[in-house]
Legacy VTK file of the C-alpha trace (Angstrom):
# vtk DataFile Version 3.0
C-alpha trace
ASCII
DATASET POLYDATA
POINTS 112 float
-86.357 -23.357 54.651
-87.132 -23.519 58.541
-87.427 -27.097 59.834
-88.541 -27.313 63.332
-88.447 -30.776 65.315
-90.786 -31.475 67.893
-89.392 -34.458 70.281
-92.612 -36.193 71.817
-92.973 -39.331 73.752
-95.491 -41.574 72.821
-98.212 -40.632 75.047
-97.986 -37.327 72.925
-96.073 -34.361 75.618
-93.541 -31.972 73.939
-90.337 -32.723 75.379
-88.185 -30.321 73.495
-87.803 -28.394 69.996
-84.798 -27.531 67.448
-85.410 -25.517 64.541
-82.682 -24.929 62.140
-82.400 -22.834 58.588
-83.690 -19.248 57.337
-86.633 -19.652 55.526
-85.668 -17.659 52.762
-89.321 -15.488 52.408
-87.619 -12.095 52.090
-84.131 -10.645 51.999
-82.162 -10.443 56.118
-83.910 -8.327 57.719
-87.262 -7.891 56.080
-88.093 -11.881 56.093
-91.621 -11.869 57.855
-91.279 -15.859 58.069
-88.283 -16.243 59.689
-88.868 -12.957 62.287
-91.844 -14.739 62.935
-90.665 -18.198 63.950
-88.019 -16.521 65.812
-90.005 -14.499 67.850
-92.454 -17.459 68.379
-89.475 -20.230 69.585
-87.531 -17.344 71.492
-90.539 -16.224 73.286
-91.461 -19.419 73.954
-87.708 -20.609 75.833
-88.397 -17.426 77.511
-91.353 -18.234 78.901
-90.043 -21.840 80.090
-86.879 -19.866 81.411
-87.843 -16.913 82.870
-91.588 -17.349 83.471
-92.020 -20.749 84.499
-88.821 -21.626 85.829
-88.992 -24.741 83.962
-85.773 -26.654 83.568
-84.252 -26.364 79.866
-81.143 -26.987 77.797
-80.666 -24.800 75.484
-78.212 -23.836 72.603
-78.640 -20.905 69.960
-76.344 -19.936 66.951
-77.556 -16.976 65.300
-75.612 -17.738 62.335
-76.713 -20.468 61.091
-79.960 -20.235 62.559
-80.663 -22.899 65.007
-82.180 -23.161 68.420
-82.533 -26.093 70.329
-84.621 -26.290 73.213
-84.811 -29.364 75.720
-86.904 -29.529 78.883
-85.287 -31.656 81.922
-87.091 -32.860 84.860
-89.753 -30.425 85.294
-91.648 -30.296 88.596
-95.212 -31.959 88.676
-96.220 -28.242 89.731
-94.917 -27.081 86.328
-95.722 -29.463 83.673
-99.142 -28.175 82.899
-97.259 -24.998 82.310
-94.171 -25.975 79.911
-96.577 -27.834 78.172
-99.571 -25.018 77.574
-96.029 -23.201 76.315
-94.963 -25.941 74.095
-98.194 -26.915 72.471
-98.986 -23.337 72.064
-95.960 -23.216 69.772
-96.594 -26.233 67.922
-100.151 -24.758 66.879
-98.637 -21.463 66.145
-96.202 -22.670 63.664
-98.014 -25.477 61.901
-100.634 -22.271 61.541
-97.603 -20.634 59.530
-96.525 -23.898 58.054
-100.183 -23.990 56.772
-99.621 -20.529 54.483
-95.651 -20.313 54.140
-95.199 -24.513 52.914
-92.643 -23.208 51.250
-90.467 -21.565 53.981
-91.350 -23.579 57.470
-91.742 -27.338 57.683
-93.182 -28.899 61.017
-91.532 -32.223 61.871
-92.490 -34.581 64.848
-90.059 -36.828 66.121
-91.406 -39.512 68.459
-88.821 -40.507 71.343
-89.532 -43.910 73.173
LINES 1 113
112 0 1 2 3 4 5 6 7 8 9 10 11 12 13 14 15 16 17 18 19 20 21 22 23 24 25 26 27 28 29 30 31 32 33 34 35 36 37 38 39 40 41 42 43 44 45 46 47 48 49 50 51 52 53 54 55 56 57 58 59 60 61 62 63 64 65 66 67 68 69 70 71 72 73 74 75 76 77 78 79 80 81 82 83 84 85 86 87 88 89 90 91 92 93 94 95 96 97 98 99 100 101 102 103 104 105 106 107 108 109 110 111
């Protein structure tokens, strides 16, 4: 299974994701769940990276499947931005979450 963390603040802005786990839909290479929230979470850092020029820590193992994604200080001129990215994701997989239970789990995590 996929779990993907969402780290929000209480007034409710994405600060960051980590997802971590195959989701185990298919065999490697022809697992539609897992391409799927790959290309969703990698597009998505490269849209904060190389699109927005947001600030973000990042760390990927292929391996053992994990990405973690953390935005710094972002500009006031770009927060708008990382977060249209951000929440985009969030809807995106909680849509897949909604058909593939099995294989993706959505997780909030509120930071204070």
């Amino acid at each position: 299974m996929v779990c993907v963390h969402f780290l929000t603040p209480p007034e409710g802005a994405v600060l960051g994701f980590s997802l971590q786990g195959h989701a185990g839909c298919g065999e490697a290479g022809q697992d539609i769940v897992c391409a799927a929230v790959s290309a969703l979470t990698q597009g998505t850092l490269n849209g904060l990276l190389n699109v927005l020029k947001a600030p973000v820590d990042y760390h990927i193992d292929e391996k053992d499947g994990i990405l973690t994604a953390s935005l710094g200080e972002v500009p006031e001129g770009k927060r708008a931005g990382a977060q249209l990215l951000l929440q985009t994701l969030v809807s995106a997989l909680q849509m897949i979450e909604a058909d593939y239970a099995r294989f993706v789990r959505v997780i909030f995590k509120e930071r204070r």
